[in-house]
DSSP file (Angstrom, degrees, kcal/mol; ACC not computed):
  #  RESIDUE AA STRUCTURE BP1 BP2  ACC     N-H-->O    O-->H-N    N-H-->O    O-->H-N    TCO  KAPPA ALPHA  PHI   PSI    X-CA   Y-CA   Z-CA
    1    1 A X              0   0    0      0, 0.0     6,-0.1     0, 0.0    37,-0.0   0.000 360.0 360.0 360.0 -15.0    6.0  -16.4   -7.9
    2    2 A X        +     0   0    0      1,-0.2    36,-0.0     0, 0.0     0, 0.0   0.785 360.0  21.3 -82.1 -39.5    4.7  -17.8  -11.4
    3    3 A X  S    S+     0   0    0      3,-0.0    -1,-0.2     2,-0.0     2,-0.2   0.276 109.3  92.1-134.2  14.6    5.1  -21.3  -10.8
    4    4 A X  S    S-     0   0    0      1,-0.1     3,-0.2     3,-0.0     0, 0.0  -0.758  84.9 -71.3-103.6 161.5    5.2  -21.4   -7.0
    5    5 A X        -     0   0    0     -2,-0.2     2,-0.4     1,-0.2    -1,-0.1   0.371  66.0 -86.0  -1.5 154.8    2.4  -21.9   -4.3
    6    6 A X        -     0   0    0      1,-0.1    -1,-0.2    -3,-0.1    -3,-0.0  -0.734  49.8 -99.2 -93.6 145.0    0.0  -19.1   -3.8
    7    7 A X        -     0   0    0     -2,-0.4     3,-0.1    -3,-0.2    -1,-0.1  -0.178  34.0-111.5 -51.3 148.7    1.0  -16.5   -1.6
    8    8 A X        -     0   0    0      1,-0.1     2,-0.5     2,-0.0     5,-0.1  -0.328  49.6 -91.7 -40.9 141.4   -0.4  -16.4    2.4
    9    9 A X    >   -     0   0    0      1,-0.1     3,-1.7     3,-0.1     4,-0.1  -0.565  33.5-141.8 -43.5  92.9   -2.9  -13.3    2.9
   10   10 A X  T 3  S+     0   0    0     -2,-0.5     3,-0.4     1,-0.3    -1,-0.1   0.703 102.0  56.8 -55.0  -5.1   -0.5  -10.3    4.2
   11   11 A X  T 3  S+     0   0    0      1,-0.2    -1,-0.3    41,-0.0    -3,-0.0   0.709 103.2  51.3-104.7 -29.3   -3.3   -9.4    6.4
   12   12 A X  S <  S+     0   0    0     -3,-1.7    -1,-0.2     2,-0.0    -2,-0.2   0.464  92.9  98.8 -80.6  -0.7   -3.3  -12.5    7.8
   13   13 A X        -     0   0    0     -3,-0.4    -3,-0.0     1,-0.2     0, 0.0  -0.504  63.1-126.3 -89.2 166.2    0.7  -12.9    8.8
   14   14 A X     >  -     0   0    0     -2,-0.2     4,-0.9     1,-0.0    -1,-0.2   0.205  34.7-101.0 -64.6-168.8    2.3  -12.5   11.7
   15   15 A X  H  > S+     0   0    0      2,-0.1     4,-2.5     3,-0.1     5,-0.1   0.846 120.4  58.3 -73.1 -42.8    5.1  -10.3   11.9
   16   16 A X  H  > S+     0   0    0      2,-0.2     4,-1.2     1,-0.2     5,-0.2   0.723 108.7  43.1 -50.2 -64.6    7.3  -12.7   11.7
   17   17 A X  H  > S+     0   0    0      2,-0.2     4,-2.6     3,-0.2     5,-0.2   0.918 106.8  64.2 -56.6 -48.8    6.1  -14.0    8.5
   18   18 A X  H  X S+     0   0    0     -4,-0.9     4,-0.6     1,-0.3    -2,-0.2   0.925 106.3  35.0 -48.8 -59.7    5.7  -10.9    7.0
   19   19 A X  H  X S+     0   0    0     -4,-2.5     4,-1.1     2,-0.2    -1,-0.3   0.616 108.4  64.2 -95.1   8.1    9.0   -9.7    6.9
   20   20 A X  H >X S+     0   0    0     -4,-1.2     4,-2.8     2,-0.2     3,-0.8   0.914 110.7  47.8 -58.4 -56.4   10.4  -13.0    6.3
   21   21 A X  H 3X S+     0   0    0     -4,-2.6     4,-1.2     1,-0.3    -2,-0.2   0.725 108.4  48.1 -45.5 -21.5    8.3  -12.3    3.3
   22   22 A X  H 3X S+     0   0    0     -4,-0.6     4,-1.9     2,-0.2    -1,-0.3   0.728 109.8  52.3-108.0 -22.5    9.4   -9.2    2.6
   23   23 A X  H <X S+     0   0    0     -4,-1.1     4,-1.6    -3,-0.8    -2,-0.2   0.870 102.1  57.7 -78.6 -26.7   12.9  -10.2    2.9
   24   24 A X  H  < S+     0   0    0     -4,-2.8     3,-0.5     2,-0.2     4,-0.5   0.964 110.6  51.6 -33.0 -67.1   12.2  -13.2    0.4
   25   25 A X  H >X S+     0   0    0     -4,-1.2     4,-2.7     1,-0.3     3,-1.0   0.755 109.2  45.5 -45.3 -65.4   11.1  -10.0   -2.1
   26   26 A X  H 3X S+     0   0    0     -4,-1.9     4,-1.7     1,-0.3     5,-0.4   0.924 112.0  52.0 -61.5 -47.1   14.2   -7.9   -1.6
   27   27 A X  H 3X S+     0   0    0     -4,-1.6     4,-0.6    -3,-0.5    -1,-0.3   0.698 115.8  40.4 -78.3 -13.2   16.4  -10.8   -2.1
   28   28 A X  H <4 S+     0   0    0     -3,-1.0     5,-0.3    -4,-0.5    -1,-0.2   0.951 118.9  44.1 -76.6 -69.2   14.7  -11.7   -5.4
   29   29 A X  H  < S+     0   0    0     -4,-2.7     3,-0.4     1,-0.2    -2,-0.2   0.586 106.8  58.8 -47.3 -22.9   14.3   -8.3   -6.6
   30   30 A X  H  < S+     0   0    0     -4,-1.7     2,-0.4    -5,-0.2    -1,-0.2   0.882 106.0  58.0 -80.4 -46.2   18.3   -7.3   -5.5
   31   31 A X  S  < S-     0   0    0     -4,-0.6    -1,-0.2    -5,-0.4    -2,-0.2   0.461  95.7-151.1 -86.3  24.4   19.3  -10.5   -8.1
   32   32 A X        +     0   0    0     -3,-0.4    -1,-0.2    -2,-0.4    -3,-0.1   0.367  56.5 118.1  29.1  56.3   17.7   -8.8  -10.7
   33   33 A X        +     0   0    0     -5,-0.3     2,-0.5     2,-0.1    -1,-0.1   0.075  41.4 110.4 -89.0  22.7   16.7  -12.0  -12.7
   34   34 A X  S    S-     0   0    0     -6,-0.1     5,-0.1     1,-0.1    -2,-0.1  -0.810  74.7-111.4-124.2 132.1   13.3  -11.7  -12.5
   35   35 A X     >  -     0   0    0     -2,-0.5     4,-1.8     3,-0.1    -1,-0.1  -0.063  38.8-109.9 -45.1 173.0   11.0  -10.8  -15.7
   36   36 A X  H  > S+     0   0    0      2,-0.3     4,-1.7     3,-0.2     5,-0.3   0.912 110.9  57.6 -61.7 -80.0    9.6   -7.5  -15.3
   37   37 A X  H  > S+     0   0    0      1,-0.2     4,-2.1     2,-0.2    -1,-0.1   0.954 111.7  43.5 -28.8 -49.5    6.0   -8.5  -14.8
   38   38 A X  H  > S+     0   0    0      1,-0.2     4,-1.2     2,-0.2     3,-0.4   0.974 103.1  57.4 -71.4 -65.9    6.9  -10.3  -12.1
   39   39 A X  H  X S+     0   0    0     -4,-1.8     4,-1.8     1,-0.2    -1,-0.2   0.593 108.7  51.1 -50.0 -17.4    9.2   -8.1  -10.5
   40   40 A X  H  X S+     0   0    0     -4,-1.7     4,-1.8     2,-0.2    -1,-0.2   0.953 110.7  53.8 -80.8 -58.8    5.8   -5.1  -10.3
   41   41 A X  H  X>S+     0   0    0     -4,-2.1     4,-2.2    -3,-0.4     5,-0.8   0.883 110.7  42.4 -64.1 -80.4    4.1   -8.3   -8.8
   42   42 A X  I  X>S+     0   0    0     -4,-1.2     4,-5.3     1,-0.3     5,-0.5   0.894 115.4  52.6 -19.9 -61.3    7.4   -8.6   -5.8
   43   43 A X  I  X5S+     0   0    0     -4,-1.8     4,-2.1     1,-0.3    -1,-0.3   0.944 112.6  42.5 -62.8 -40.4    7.2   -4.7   -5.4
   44   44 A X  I  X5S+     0   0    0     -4,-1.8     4,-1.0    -3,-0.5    -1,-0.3   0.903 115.3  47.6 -49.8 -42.4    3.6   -4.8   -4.7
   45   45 A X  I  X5S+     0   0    0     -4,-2.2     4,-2.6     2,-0.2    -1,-0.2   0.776 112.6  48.1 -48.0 -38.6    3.9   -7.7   -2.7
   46   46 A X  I  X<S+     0   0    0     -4,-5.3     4,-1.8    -5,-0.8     5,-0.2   0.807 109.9  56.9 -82.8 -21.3    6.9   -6.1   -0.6
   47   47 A X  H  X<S+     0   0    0     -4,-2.1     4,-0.8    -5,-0.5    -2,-0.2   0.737 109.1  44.4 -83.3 -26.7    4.8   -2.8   -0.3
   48   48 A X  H  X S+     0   0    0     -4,-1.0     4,-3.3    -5,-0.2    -2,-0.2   0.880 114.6  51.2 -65.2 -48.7    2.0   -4.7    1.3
   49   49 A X  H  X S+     0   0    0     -4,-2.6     4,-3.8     1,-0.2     5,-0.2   0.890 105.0  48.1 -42.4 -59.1    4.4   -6.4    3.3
   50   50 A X  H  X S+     0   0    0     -4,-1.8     4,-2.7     2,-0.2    -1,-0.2   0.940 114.3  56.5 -63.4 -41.3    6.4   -3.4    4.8
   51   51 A X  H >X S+     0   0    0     -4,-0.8     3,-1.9    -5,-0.2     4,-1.6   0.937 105.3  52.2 -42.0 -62.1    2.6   -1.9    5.5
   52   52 A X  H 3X S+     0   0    0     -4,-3.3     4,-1.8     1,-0.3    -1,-0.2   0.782 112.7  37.7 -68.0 -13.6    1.9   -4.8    7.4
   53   53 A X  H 3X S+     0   0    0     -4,-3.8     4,-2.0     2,-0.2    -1,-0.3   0.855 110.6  57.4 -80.9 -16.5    4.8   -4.9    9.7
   54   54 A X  H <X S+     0   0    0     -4,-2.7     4,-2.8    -3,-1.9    -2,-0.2   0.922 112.6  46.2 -66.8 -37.7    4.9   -1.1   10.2
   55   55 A X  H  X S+     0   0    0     -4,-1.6     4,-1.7     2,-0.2     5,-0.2   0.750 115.2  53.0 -74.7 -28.1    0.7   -1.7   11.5
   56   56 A X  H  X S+     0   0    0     -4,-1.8     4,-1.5    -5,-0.3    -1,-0.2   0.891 100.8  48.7 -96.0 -14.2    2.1   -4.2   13.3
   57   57 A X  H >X S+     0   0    0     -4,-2.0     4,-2.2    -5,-0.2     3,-0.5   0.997 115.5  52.2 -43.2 -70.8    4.9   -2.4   15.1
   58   58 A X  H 3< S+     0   0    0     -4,-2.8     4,-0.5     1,-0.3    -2,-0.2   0.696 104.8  52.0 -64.9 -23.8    2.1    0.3   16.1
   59   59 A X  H 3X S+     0   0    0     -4,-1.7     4,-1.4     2,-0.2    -1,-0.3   0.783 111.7  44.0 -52.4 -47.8    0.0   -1.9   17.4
   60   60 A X  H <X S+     0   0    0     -4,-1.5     4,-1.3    -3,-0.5     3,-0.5   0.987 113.3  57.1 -60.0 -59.6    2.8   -3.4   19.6
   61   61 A X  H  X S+     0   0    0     -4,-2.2     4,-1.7     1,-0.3    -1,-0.2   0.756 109.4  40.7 -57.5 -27.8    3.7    0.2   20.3
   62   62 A X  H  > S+     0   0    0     -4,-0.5     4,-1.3    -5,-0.3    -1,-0.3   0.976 110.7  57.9 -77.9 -49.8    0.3    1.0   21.6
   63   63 A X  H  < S+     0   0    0     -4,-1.4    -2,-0.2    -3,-0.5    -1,-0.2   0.631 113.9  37.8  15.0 -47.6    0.0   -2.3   23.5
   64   64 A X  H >< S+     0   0    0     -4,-1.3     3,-1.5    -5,-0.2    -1,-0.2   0.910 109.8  66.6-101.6 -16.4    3.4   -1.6   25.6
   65   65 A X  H 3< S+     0   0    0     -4,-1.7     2,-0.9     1,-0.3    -2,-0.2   0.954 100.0  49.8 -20.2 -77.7    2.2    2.2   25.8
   66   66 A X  T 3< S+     0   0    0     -4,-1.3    12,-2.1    12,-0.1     2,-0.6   0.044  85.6  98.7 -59.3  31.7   -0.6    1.1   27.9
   67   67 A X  E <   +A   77   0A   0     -3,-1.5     2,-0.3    -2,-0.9    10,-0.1  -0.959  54.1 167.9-132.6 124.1    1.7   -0.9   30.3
   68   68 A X  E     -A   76   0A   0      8,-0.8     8,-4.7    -2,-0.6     2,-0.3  -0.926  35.1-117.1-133.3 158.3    2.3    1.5   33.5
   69   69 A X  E     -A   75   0A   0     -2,-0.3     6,-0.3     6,-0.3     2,-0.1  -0.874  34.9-146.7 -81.4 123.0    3.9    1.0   37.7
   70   70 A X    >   -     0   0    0      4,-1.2     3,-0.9    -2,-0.3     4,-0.0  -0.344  36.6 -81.9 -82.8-166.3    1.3    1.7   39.9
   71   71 A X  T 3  S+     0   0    0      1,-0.3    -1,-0.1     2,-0.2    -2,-0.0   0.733 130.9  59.9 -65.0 -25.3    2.0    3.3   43.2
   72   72 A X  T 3  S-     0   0    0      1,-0.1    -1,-0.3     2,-0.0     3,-0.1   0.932 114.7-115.2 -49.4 -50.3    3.0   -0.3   44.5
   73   73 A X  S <  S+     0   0    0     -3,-0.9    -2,-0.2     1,-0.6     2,-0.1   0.603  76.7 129.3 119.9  -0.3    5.6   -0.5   42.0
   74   74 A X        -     0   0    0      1,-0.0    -4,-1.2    -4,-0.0    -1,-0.6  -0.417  60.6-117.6 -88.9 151.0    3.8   -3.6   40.2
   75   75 A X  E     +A   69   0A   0     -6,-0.3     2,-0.4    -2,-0.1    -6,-0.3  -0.816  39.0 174.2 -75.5 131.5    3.2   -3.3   36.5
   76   76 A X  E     -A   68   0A   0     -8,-4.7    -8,-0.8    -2,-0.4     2,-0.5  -0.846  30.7-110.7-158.2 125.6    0.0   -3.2   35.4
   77   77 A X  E     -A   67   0A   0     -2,-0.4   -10,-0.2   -10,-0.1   -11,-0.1  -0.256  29.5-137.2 -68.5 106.9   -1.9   -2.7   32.1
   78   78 A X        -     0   0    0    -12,-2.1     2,-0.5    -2,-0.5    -1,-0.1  -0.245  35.2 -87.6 -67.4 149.5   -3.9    0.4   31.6
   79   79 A X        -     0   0    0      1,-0.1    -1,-0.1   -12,-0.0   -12,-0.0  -0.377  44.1-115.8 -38.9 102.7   -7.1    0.3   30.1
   80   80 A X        -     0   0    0     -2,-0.5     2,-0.2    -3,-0.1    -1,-0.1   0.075  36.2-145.1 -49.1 140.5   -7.0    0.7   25.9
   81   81 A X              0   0    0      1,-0.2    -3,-0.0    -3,-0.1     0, 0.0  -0.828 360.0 360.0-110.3 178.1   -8.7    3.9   24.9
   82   82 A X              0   0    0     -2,-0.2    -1,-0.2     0, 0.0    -2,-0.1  -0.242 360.0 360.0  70.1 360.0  -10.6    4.5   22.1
């Protein structure tokens, strides 16, 4: 991470991004050439990461929650509470 690009905003990826990002991390951190400093920097990074896909998993989970058959037998998307 010291001499590369600066990272994307974890709050701003997709899912998709994210844990491609968080799978860059582990595969750096598993080949265990990476200075010390750096390697706190990864785990933080990879701890942001894993947040943001878990929020976005629940969000997805809530999302297909609200998806019910009415009495037709159609799918149809209930209102979000809260």
């Amino acid at each position: 991470m010291s001499d590369q690009a600066p990272a994307p905003a974890v709050d701003k990826m997709s899912y998709e991004a994210a844990m491609a990002g968080l799978e860059d991390v582990v595969n750096r951190l598993e080949r265990g050439d990476v200075p010390l400093e750096e390697s706190i920097a990864l785990y933080e990074r990879g701890e942001a990461l894993r947040a943001r896909c878990e929020a976005l998993l629940q969000e997805a989970e809530m999302k297909v929650a609200q998806i019910t058959a009415g009495p037709d037998g159609e799918v149809a998307a209930a209102p979000m509470k809260g």
